[in-house]
C-alpha positions as a Markdown table, in Angstrom:
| # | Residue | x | y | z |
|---|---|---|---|---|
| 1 | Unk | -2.1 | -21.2 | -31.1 |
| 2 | Unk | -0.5 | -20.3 | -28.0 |
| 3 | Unk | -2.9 | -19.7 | -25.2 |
| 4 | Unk | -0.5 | -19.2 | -22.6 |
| 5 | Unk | -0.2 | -15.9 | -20.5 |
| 6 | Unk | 1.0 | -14.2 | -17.2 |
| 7 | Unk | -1.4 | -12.8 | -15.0 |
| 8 | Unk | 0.4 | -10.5 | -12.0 |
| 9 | Unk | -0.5 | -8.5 | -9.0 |
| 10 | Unk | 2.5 | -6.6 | -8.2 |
| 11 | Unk | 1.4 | -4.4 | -4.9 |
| 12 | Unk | 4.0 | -1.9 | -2.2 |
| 13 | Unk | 5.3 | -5.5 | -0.6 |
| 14 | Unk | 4.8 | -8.4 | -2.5 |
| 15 | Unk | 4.7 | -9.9 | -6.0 |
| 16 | Unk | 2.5 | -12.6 | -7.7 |
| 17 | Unk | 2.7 | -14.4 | -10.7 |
| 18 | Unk | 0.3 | -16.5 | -12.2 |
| 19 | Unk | 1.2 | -18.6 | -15.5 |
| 20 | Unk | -2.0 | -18.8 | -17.4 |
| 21 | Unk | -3.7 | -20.6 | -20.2 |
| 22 | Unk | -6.5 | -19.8 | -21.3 |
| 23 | Unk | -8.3 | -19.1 | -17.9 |
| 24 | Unk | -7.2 | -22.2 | -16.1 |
| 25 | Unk | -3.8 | -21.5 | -13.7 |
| 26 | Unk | -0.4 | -23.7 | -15.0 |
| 27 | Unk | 1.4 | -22.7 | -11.9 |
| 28 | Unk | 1.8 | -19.5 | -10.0 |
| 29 | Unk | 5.2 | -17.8 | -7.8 |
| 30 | Unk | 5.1 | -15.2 | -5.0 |
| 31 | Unk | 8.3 | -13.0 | -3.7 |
| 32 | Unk | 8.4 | -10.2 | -1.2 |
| 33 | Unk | 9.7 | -7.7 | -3.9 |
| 34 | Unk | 7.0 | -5.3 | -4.2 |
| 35 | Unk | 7.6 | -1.7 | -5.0 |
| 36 | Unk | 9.3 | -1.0 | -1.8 |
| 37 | Unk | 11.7 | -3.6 | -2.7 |
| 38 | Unk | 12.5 | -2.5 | -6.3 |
| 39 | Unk | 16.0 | -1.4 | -7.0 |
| 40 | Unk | 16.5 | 2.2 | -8.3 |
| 41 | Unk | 13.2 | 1.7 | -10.4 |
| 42 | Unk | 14.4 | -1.0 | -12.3 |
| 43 | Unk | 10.9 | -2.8 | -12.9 |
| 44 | Unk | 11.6 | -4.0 | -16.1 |
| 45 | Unk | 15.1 | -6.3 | -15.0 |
| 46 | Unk | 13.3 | -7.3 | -11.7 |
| 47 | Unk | 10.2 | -8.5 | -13.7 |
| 48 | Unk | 12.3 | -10.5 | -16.1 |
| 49 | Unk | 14.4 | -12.3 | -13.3 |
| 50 | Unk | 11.5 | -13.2 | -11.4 |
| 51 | Unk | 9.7 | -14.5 | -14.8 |
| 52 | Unk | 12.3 | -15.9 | -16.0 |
| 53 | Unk | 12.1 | -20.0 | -15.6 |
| 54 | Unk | 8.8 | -19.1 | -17.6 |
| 55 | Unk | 10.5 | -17.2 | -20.3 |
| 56 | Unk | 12.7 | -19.7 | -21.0 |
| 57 | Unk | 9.8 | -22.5 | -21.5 |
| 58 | Unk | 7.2 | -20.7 | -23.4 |
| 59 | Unk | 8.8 | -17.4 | -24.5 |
| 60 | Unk | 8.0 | -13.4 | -24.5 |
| 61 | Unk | 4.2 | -14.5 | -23.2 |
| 62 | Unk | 1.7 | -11.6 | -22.8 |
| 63 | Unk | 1.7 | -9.9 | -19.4 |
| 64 | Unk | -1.2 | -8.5 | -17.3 |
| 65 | Unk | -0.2 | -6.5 | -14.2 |
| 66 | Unk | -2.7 | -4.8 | -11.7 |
| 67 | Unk | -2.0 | -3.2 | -8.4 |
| 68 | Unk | 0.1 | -0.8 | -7.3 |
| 69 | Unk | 2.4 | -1.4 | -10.1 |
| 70 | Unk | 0.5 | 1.4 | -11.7 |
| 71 | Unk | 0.7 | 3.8 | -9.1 |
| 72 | Unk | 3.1 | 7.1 | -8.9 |
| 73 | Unk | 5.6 | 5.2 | -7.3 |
| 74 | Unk | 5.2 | 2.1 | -9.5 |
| 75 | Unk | 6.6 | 1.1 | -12.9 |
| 76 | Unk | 4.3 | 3.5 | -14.7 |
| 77 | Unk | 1.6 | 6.0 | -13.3 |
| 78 | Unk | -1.9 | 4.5 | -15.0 |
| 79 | Unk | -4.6 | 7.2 | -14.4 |
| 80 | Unk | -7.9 | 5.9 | -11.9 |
| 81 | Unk | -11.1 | 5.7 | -13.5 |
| 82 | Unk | -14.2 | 6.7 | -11.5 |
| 83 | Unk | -16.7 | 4.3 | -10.5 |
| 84 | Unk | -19.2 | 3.0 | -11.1 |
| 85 | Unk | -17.1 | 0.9 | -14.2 |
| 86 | Unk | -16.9 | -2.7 | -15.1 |
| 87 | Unk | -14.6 | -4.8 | -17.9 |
| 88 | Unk | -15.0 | -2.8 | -20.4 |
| 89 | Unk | -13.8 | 0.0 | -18.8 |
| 90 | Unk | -11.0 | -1.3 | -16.6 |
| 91 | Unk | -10.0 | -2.5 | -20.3 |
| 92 | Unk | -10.2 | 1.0 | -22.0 |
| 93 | Unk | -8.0 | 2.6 | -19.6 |
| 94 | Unk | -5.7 | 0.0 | -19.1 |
| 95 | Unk | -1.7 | 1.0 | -20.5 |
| 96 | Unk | -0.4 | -1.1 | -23.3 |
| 97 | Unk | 3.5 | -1.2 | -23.8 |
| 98 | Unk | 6.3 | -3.8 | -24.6 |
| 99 | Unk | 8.5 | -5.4 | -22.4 |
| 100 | Unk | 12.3 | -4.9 | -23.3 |
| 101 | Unk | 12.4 | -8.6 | -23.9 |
| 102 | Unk | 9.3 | -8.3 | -26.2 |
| 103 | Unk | 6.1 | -9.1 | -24.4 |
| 104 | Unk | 3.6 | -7.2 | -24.9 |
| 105 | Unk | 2.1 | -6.1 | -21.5 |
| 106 | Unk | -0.5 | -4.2 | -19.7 |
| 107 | Unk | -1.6 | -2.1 | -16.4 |
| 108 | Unk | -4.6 | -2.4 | -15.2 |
| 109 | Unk | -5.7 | 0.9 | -13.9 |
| 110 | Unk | -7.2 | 1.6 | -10.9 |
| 111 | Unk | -10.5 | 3.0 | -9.7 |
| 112 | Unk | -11.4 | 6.2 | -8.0 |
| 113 | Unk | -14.8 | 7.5 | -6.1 |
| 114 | Unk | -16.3 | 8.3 | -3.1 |
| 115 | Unk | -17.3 | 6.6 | 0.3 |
| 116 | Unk | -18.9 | 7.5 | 3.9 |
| 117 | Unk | -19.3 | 11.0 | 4.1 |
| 118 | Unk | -18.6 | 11.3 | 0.6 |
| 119 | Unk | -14.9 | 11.1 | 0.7 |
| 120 | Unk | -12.5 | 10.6 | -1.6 |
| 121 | Unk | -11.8 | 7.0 | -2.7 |
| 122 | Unk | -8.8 | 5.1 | -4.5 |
| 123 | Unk | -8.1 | 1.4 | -4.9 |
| 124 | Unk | -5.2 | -0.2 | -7.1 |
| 125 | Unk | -5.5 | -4.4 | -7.4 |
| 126 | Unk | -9.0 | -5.0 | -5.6 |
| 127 | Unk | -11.3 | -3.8 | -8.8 |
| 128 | Unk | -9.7 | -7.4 | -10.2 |
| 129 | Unk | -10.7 | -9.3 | -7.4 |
| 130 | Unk | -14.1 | -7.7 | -6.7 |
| 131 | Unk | -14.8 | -8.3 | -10.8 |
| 132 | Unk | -13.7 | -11.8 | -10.5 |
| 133 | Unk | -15.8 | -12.1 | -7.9 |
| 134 | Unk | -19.0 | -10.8 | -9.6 |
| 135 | Unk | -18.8 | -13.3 | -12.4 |
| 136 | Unk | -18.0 | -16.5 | -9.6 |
| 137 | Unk | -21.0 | -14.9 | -7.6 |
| 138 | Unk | -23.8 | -13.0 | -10.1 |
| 139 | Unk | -25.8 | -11.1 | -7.7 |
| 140 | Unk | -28.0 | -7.6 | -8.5 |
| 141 | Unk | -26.2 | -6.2 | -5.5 |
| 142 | Unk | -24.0 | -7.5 | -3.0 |
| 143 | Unk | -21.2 | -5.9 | -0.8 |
| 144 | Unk | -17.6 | -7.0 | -0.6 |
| 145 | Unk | -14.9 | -7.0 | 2.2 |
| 146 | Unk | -11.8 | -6.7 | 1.1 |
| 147 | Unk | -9.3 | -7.1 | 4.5 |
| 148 | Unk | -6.0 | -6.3 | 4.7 |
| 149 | Unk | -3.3 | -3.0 | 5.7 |
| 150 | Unk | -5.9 | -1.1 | 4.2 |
| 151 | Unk | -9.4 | -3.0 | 4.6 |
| 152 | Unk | -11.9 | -1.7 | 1.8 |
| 153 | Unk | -16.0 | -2.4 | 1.7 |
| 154 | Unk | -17.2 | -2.4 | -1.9 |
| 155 | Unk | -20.5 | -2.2 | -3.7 |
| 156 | Unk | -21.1 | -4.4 | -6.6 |
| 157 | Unk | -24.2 | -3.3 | -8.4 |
| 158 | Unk | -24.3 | -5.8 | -12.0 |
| 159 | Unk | -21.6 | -6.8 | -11.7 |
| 160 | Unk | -19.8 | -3.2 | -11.7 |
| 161 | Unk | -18.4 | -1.6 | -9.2 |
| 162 | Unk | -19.9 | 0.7 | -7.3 |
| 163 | Unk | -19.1 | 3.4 | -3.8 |
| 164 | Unk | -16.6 | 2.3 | -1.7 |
| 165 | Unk | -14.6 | 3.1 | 1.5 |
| 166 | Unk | -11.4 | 2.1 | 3.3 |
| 167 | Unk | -10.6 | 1.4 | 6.9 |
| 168 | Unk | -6.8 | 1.2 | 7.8 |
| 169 | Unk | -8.0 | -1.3 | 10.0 |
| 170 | Unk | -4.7 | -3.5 | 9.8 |
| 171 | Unk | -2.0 | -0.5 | 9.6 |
| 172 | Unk | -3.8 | 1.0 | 12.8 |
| 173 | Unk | -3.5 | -2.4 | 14.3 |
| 174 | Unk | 0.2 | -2.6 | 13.8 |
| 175 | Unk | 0.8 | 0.7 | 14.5 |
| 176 | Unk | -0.6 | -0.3 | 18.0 |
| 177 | Unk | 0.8 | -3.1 | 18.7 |
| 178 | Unk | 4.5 | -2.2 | 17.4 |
| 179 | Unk | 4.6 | 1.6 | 18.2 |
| 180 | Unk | 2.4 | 2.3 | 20.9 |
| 181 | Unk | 1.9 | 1.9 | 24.9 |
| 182 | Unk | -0.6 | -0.8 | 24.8 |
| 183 | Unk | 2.2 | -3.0 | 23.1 |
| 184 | Unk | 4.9 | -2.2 | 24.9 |
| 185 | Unk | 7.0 | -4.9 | 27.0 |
| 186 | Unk | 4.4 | -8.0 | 25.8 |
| 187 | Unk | 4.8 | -11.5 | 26.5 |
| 188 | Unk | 5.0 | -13.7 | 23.0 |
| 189 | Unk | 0.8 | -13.0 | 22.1 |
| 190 | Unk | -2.0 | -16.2 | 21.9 |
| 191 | Unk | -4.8 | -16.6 | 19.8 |
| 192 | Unk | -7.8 | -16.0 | 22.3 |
| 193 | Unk | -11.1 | -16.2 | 20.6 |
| 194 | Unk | -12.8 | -15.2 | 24.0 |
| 195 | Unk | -10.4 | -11.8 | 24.4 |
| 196 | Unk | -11.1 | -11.3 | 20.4 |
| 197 | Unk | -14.9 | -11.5 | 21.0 |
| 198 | Unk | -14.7 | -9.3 | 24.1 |
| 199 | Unk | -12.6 | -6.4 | 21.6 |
| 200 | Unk | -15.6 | -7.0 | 19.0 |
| 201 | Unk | -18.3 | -6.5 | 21.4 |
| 202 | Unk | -16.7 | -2.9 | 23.2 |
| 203 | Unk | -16.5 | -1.8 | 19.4 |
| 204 | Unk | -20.7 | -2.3 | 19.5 |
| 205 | Unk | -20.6 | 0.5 | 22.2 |
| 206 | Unk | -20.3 | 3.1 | 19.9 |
| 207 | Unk | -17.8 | 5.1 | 21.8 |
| 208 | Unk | -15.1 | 6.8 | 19.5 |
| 209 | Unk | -12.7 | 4.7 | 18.8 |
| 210 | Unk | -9.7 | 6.3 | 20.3 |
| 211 | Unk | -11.3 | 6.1 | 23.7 |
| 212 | Unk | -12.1 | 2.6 | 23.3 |
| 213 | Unk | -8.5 | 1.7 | 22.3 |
| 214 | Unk | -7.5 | 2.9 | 25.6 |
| 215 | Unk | -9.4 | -0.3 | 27.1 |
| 216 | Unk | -6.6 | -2.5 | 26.2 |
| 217 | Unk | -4.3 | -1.2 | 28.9 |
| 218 | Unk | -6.9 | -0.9 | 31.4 |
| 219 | Unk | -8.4 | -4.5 | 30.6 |
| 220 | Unk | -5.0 | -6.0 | 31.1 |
| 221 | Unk | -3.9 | -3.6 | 34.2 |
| 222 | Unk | -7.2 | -5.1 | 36.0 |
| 223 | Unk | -6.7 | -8.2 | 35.2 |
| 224 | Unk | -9.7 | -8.6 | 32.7 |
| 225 | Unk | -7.0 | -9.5 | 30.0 |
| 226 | Unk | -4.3 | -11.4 | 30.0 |
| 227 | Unk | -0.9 | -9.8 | 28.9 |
| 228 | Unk | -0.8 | -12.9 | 26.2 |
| 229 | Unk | -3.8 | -11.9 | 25.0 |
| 230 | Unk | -3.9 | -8.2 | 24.1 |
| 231 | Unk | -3.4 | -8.5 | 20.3 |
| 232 | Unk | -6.4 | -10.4 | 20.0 |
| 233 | Unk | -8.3 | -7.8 | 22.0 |
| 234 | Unk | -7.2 | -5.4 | 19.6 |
| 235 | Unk | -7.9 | -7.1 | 16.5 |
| 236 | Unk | -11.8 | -7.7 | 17.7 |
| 237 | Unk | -11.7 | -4.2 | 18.5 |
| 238 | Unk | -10.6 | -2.9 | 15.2 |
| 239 | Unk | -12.3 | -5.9 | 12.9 |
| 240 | Unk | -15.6 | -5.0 | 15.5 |
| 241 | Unk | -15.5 | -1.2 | 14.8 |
| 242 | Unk | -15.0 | -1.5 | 10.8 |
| 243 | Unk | -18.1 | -3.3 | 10.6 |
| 244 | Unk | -20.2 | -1.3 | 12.2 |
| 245 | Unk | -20.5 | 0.1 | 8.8 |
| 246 | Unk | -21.6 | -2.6 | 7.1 |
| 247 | Unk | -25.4 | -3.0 | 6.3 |
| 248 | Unk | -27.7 | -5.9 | 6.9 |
| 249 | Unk | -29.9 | -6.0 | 4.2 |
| 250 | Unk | -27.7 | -7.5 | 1.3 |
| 251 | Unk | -25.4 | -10.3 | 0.8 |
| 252 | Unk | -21.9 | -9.8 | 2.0 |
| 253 | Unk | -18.9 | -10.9 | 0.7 |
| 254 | Unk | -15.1 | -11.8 | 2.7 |
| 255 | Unk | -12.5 | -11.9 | -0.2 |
| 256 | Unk | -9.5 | -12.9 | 1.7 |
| 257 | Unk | -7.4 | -16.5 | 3.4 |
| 258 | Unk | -9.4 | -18.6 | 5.8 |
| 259 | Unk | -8.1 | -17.1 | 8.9 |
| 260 | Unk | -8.8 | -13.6 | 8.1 |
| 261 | Unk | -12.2 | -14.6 | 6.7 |
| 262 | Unk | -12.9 | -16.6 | 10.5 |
| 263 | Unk | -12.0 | -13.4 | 12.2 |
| 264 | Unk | -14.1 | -11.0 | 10.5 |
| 265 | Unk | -16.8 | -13.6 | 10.7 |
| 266 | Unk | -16.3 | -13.7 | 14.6 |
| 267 | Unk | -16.7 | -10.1 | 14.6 |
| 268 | Unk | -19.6 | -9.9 | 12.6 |
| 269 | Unk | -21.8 | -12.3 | 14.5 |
| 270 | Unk | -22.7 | -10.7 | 17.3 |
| 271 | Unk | -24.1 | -7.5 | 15.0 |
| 272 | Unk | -26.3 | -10.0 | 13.1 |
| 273 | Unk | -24.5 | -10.1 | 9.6 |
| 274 | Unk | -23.7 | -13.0 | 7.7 |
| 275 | Unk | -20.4 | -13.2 | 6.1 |
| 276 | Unk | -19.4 | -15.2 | 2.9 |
| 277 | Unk | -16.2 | -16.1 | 2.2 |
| 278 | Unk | -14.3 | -16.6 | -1.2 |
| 279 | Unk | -11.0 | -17.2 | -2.3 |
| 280 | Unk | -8.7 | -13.8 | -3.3 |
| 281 | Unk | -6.5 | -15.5 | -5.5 |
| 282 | Unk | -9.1 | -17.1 | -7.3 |
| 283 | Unk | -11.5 | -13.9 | -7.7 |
| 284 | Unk | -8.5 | -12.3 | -8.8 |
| 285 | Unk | -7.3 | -15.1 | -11.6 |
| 286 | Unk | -11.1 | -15.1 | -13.0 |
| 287 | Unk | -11.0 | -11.1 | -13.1 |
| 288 | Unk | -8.1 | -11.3 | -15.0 |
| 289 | Unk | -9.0 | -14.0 | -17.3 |
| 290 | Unk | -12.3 | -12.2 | -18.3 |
| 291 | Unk | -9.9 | -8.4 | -19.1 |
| 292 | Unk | -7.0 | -10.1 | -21.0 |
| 293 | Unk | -9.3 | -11.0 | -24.4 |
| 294 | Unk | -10.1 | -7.5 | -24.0 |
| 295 | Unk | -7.4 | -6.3 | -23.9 |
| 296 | Unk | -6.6 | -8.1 | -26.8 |
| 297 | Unk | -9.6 | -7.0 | -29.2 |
| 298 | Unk | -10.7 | -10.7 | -29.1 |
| 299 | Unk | -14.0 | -10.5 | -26.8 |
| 300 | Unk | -17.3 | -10.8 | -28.3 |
């Protein structure tokens, strides 16, 4: 019996592949052809040239896609589900089709719900991670990070996932540095731990945040800054002011790369939290492994 599958998270700019069996990971690819990069919609020829050196070895395997794949701009629209859901749900609402090359193949949906101040909520790609992660980490409650363009902060209640809200913590900080004042006419930026420490703390002030963003031209016209360092004053500043949301009284969660995890763990220091950090690729392998017998029919 074959147990060989493809696991993929296919978001707006990049693509990765992971070749499966079972739920340990053969091998695994990455390309920067997300959506944005996708010919004239053709998602099906682009998938089978990126897959293809796995094709060719072990045939039309099964496919599991999650992330913005099945948005409205992806290969097919999969409608959100509303939290709080689990497996079994993310299963049941999942779209099944066949690949023109004959693999059968799925889209994880994503989630929908509501956050601070009882907005609206979506997520696409993330309810695989954060599931993953509540099987590597079992907790009654716990509250995940999840960084990136758009940084979201989850709660996992059993295992299911519960409210959650997104900060555009990393578009506003290249939207700073690439389009605004405060990054115009900048020497090549440093790492500065002490200038990112010093943007973490001002967030603490509780100022609104457009007024504090200001500090990074007047830090660096008086001197307090050096132009070298600016980017790392915003980035505390940002990282600092997204976790002033965060509560203290549970265990927290960083699903993202080692350097990202160290800077939000910087940040959160000085507010009293403790951050852990896990892998995202390898939350996101075991969420997948745990939906694909489901989506087979084969799970107990």
């Amino acid at each position: 019996m074959n147990n060989n599958w493809i696991g993929i998270d296919w978001g707006t700019t990049n693509f990765r592949a992971f070749l499966m069996c079972g739920e340990q990971c053969l091998s695994n690819l990455s390309h920067p052809c997300g959506l944005l990069a996708v010919e004239k919609n053709r998602f099906a020829d682009t998938l089978h040239t990126l897959l293809q050196p796995w094709l060719v070895e072990h045939g039309a395997l099964p496919v599991v896609m999650a992330g913005m794949v099945g948005s409205q701009q992806g290969w097919h629209e999969v409608a959100y589900i509303t939290q709080p859901c689990g497996m079994k749900s993310l299963a049941a609402g999942a779209m099944k089709f066949t690949t023109d090359w004959g693999s059968p193949a799925w889209i994880i949906p994503g989630v929908q719900g509501l956050g601070l101040a009882q907005q609206p909520e979506v997520m696409r790609g993330e309810e695989v991670q954060l599931l993953g992660l509540a099987r590597r980490h079992p907790a009654a409650q716990c509250l995940a990070i999840l960084p990136g363009t758009h940084s979201k902060h989850v709660q996992l209640n059993q295992g299911e996932i519960g409210h959650f809200s997104t900060f555009m913590t990393g578009e506003l900080f290249s939207l700073l540095c690439r389009h605004s004042i405060l990054g115009n006419a900048l020497p090549e930026q440093q790492e500065d731990a002490q200038a990112f420490i010093l943007g973490a703390d001002t967030a603490r002030s509780g100022a609104p945040l457009s007024h504090l963003i200001f500090s990074a031209r007047t830090r660096r016209l008086s001197g307090e800054i050096a132009a070298a360092n600016i980017h790392s004053y915003l980035s505390g500043l940002l990282i600092g002011n997204e976790l002033q949301a965060l509560p203290a009284h549970q265990p927290i969660w960083v699903v993202a790369s080692p350097p990202l995890v160290a800077r939000y763990q910087m940040a959160a220091e000085p507010l009293g939290l403790s951050l852990r950090a896990t892998d995202g690729d390898s939350c996101f392998i075991n969420g997948l492994s745990q939906l694909y017998p489901l989506l087979q029919g084969t799970a107990q």
